[in-house]
N, CA, C and O atoms as a GROMACS GRO file, in nm:
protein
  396
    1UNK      N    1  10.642  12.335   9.673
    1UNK     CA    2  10.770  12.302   9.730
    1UNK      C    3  10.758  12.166   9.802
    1UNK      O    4  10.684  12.158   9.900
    2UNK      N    5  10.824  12.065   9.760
    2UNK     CA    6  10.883  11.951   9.814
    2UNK      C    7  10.847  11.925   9.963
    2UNK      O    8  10.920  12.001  10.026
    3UNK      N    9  10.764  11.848  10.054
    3UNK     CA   10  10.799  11.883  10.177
    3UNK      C   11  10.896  11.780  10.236
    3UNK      O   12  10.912  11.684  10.161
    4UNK      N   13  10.966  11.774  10.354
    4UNK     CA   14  11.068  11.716  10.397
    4UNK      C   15  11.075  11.554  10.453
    4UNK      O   16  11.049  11.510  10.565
    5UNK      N   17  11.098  11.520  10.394
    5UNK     CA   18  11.090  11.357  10.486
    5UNK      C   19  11.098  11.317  10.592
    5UNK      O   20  11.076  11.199  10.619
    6UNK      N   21  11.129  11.396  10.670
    6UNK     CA   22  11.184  11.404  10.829
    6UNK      C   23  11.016  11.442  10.871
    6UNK      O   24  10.945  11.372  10.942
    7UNK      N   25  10.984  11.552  10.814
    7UNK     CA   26  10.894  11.629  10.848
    7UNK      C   27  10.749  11.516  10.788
    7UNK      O   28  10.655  11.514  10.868
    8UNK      N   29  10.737  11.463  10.707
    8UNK     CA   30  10.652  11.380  10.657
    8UNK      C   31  10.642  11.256  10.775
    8UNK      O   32  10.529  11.218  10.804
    9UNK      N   33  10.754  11.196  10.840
    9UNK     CA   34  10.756  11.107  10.924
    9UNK      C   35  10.677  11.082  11.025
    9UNK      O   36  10.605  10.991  11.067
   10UNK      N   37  10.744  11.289  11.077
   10UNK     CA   38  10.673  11.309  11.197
   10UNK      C   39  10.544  11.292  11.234
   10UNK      O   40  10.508  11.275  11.351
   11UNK      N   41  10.438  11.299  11.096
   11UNK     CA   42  10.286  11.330  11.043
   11UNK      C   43  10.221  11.157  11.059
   11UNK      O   44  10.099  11.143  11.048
   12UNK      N   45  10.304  11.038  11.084
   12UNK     CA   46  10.292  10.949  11.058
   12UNK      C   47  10.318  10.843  11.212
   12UNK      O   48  10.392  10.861  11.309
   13UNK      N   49  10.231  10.742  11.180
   13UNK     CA   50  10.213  10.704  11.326
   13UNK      C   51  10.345  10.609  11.337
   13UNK      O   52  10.407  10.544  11.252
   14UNK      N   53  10.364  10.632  11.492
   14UNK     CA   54  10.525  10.551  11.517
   14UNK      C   55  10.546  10.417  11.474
   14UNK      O   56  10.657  10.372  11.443
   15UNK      N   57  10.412  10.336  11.474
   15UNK     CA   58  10.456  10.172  11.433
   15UNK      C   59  10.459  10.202  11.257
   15UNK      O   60  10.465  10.090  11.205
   16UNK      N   61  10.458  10.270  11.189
   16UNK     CA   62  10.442  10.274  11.043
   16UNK      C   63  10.590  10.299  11.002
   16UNK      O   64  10.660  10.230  10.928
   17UNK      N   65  10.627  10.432  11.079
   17UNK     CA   66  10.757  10.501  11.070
   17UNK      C   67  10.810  10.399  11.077
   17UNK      O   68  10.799  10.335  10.972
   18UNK      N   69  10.866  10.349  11.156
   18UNK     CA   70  10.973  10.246  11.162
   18UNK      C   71  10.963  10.172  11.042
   18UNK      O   72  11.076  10.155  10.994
   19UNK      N   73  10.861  10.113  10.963
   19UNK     CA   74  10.839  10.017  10.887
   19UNK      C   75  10.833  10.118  10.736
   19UNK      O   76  10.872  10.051  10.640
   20UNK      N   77  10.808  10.209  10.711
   20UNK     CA   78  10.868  10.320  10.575
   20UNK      C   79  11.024  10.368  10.613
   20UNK      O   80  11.089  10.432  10.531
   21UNK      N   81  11.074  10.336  10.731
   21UNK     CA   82  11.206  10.373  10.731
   21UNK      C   83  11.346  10.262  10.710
   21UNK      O   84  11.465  10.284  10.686
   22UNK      N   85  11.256  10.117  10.738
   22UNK     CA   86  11.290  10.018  10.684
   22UNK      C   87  11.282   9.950  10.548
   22UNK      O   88  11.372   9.884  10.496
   23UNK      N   89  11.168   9.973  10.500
   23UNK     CA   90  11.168   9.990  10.391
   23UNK      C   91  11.228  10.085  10.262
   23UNK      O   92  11.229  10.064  10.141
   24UNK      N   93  11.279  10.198  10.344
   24UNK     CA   94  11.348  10.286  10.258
   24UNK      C   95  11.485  10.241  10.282
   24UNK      O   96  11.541  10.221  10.174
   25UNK      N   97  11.557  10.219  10.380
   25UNK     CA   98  11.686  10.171  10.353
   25UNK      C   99  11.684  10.026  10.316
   25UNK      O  100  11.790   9.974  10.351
   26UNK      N  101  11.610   9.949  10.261
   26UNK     CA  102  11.618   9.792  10.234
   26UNK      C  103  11.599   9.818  10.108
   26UNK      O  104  11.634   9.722  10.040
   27UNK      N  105  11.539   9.950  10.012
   27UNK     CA  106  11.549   9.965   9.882
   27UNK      C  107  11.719  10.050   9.798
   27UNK      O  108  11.781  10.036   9.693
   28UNK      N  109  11.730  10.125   9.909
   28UNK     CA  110  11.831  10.243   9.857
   28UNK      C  111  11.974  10.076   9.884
   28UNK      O  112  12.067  10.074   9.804
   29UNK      N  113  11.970   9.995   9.960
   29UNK     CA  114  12.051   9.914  10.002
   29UNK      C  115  12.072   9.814   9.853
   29UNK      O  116  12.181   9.781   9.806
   30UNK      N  117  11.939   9.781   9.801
   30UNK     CA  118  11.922   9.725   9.685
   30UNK      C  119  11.946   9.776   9.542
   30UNK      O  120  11.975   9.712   9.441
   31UNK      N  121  11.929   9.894   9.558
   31UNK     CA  122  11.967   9.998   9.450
   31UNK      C  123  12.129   9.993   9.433
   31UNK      O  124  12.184   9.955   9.330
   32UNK      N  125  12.188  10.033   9.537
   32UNK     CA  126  12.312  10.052   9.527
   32UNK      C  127  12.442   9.855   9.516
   32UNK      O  128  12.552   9.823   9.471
   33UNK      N  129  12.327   9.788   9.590
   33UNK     CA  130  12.388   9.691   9.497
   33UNK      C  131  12.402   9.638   9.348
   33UNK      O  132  12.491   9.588   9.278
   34UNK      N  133  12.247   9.681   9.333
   34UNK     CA  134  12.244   9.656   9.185
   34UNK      C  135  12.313   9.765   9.066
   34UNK      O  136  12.327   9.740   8.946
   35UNK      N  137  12.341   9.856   9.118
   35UNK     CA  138  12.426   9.946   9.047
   35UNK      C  139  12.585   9.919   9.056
   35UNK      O  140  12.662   9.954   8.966
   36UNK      N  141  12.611   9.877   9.130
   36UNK     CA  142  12.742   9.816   9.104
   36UNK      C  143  12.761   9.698   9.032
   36UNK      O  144  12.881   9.683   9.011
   37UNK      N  145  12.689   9.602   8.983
   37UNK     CA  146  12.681   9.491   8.926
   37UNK      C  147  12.693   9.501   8.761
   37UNK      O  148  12.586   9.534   8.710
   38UNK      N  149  12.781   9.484   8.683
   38UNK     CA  150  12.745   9.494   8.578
   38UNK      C  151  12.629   9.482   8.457
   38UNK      O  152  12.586   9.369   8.433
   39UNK      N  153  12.599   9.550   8.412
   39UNK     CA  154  12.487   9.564   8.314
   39UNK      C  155  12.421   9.429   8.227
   39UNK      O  156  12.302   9.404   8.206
   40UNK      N  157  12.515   9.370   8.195
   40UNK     CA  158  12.496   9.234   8.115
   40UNK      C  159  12.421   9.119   8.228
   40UNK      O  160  12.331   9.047   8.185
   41UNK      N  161  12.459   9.111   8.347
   41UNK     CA  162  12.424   9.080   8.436
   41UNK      C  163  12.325   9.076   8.492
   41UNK      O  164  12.295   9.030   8.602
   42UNK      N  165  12.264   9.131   8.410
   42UNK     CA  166  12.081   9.244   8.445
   42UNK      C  167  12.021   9.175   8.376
   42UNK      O  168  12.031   9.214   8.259
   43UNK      N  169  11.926   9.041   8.393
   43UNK     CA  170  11.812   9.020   8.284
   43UNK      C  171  11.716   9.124   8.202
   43UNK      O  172  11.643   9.199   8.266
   44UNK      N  173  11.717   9.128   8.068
   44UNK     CA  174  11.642   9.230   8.007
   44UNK      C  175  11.475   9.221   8.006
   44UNK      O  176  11.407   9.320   7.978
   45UNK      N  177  11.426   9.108   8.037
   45UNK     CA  178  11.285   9.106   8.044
   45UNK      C  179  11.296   9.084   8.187
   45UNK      O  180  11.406   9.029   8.194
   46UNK      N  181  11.243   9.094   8.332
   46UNK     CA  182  11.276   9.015   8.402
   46UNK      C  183  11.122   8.970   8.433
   46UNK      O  184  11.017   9.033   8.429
   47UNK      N  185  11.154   8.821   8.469
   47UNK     CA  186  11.036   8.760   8.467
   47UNK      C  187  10.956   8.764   8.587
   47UNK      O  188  10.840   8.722   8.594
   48UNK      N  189  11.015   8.812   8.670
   48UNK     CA  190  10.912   8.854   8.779
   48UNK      C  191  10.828   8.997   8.816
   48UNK      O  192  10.790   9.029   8.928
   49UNK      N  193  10.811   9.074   8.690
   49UNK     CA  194  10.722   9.168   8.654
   49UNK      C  195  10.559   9.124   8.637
   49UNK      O  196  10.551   9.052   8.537
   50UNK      N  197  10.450   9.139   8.690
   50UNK     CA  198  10.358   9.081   8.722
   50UNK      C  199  10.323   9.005   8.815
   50UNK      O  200  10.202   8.985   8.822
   51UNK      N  201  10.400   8.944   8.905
   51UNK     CA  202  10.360   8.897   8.984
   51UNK      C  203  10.309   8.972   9.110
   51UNK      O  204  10.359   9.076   9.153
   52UNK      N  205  10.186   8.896   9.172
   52UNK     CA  206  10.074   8.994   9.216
   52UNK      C  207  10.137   8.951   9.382
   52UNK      O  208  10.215   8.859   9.405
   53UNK      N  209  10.081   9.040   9.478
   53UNK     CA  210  10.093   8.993   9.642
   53UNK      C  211   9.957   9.115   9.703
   53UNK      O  212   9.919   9.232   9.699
   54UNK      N  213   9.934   9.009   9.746
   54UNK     CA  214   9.830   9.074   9.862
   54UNK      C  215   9.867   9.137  10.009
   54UNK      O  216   9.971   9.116  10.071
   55UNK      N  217   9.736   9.234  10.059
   55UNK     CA  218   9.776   9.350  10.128
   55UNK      C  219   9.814   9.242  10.272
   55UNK      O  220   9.734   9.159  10.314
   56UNK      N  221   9.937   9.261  10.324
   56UNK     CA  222   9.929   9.151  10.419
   56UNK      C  223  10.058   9.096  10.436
   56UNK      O  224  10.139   9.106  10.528
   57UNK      N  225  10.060   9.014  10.288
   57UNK     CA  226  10.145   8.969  10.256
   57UNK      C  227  10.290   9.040  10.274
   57UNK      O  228  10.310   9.160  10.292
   58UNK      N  229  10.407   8.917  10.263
   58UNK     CA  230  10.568   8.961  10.232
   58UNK      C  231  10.603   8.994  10.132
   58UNK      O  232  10.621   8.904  10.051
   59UNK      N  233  10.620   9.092  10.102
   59UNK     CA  234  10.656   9.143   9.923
   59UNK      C  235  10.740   9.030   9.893
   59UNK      O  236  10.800   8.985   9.990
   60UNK      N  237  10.758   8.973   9.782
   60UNK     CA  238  10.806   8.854   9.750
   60UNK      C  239  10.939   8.900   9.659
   60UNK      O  240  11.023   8.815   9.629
   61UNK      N  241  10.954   9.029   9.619
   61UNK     CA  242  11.032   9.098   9.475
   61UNK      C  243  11.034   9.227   9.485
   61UNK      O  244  10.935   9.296   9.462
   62UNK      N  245  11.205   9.298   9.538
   62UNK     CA  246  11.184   9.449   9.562
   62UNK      C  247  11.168   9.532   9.402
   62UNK      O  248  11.207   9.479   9.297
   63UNK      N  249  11.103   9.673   9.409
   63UNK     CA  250  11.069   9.698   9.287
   63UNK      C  251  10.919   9.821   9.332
   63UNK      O  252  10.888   9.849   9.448
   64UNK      N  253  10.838   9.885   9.184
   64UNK     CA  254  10.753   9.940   9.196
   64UNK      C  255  10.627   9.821   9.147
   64UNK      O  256  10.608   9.740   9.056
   65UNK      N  257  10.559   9.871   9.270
   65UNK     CA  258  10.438   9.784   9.259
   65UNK      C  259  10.309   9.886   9.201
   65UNK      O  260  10.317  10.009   9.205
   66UNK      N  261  10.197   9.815   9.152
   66UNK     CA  262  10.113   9.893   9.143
   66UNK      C  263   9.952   9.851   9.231
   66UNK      O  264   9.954   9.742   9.287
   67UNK      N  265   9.877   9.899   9.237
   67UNK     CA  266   9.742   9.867   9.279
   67UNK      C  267   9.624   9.784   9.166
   67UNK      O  268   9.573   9.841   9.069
   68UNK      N  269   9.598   9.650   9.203
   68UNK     CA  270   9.537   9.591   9.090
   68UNK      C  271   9.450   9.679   8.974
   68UNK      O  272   9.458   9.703   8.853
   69UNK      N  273   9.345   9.716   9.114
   69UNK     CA  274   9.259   9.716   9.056
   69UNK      C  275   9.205   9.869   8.909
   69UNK      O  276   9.093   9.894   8.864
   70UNK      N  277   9.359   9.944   8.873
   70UNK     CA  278   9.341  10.028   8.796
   70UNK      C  279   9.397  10.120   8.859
   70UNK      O  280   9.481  10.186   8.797
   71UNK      N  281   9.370  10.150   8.984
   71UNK     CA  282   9.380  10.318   9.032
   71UNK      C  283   9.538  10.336   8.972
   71UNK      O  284   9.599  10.242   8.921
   72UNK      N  285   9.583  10.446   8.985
   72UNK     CA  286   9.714  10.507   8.970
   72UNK      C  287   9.818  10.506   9.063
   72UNK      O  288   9.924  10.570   9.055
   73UNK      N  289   9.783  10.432   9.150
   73UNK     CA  290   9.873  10.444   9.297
   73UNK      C  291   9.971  10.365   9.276
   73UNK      O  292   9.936  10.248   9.268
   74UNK      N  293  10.087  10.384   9.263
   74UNK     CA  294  10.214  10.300   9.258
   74UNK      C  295  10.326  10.326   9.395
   74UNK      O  296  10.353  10.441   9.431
   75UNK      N  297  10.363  10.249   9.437
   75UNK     CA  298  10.465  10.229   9.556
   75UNK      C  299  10.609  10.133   9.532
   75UNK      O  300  10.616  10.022   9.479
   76UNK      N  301  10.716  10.216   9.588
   76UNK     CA  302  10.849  10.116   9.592
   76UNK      C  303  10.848  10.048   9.727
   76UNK      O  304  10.867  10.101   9.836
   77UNK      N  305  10.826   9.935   9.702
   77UNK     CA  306  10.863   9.835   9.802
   77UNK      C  307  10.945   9.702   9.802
   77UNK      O  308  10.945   9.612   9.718
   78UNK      N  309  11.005   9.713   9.905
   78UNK     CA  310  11.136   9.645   9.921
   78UNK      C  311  11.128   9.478   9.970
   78UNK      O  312  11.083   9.444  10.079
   79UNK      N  313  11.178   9.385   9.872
   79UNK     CA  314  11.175   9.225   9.908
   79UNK      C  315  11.157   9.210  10.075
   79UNK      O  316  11.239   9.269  10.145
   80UNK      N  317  11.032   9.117  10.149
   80UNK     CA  318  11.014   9.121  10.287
   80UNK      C  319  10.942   9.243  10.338
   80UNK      O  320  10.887   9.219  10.446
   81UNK      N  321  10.929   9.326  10.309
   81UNK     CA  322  10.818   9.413  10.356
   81UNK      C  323  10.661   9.373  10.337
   81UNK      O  324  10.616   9.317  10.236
   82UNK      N  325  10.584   9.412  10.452
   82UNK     CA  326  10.455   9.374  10.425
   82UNK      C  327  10.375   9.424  10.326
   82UNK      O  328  10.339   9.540  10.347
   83UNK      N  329  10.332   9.372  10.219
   83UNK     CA  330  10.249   9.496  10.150
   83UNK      C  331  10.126   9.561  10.234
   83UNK      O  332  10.040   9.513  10.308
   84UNK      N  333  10.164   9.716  10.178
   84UNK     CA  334  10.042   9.782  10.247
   84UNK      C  335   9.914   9.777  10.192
   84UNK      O  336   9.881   9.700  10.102
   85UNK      N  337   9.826   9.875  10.257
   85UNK     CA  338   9.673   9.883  10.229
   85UNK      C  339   9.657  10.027  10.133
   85UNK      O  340   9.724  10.130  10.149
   86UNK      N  341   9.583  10.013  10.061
   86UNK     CA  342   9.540  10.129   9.984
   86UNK      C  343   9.473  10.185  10.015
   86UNK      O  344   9.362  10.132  10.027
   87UNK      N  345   9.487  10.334  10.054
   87UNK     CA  346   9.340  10.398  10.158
   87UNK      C  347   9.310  10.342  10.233
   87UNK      O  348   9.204  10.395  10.268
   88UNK      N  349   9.332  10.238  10.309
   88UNK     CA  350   9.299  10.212  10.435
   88UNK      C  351   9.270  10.054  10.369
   88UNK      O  352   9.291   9.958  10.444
   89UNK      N  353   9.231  10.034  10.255
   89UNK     CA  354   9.129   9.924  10.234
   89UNK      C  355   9.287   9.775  10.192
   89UNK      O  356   9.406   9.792  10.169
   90UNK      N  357   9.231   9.687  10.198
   90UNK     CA  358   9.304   9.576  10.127
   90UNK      C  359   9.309   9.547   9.997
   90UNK      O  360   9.206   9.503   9.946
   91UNK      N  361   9.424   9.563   9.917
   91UNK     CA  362   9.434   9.557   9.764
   91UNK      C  363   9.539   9.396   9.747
   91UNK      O  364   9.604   9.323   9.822
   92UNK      N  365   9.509   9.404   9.623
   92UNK     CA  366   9.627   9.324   9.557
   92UNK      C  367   9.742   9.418   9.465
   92UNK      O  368   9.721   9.529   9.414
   93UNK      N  369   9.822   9.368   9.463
   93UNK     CA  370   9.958   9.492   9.434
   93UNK      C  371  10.010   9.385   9.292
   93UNK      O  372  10.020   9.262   9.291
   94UNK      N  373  10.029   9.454   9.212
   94UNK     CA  374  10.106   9.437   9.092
   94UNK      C  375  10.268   9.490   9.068
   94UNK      O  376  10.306   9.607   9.074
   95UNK      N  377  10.336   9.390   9.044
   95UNK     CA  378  10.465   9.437   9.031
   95UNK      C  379  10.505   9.446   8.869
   95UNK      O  380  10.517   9.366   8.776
   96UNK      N  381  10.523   9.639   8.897
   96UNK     CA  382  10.540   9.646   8.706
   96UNK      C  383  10.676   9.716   8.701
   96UNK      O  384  10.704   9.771   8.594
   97UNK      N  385  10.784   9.722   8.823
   97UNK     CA  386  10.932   9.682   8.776
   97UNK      C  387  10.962   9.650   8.882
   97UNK      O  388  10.920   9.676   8.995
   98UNK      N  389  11.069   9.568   8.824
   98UNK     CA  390  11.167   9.485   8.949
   98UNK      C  391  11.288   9.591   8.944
   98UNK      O  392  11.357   9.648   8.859
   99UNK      N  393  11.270   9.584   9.096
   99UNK     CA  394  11.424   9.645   9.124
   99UNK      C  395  11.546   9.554   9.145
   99UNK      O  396  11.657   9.603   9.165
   0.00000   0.00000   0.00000
């Protein structure tokens, strides 16, 4: 069973919270613009798929990123957010869709 987001928050340290709770409304904010926009309007390749940002860094392109170096870990993160750390450690992040 699903556990609760509220409840997931709580589990999570206060300077982070704020910054996954910003990040979640700076994506759902992006979503819902881009869903109102007509379809044609939508580049079909978009060319900023691949481009890489380090742990640190300002996400440069909201969208799902991935972890360079292979692992399976994928994250939605939102244009201006810092990219995070993977397990604790510093990665480089791959962006394999643009939102």
């Amino acid at each position: 069973m699903p556990v609760p987001l509220d409840d997931l928050l709580q589990e999570i340290a206060p300077e982070r919270r704020a910054d996954i709770e910003r990040n979640a409304a700076a994506l759902v904010a992006d979503f819902r613009r881009r869903q109102s926009e007509p379809a044609a309007s939508l580049p079909p390749n978009d060319p900023a798929v691949g481009v890489k940002a380090a742990t640190g860094q300002r996400c440069p392109q909201s969208g799902v990123w991935r972890v360079e170096n292979g692992a399976c870990a994928t994250l939605p993160i939102a244009i201006g957010t810092t990219m995070p750390p993977h397990e604790k450690r510093a990665v480089t992040w791959i962006l394999i869709q643009a939102a």
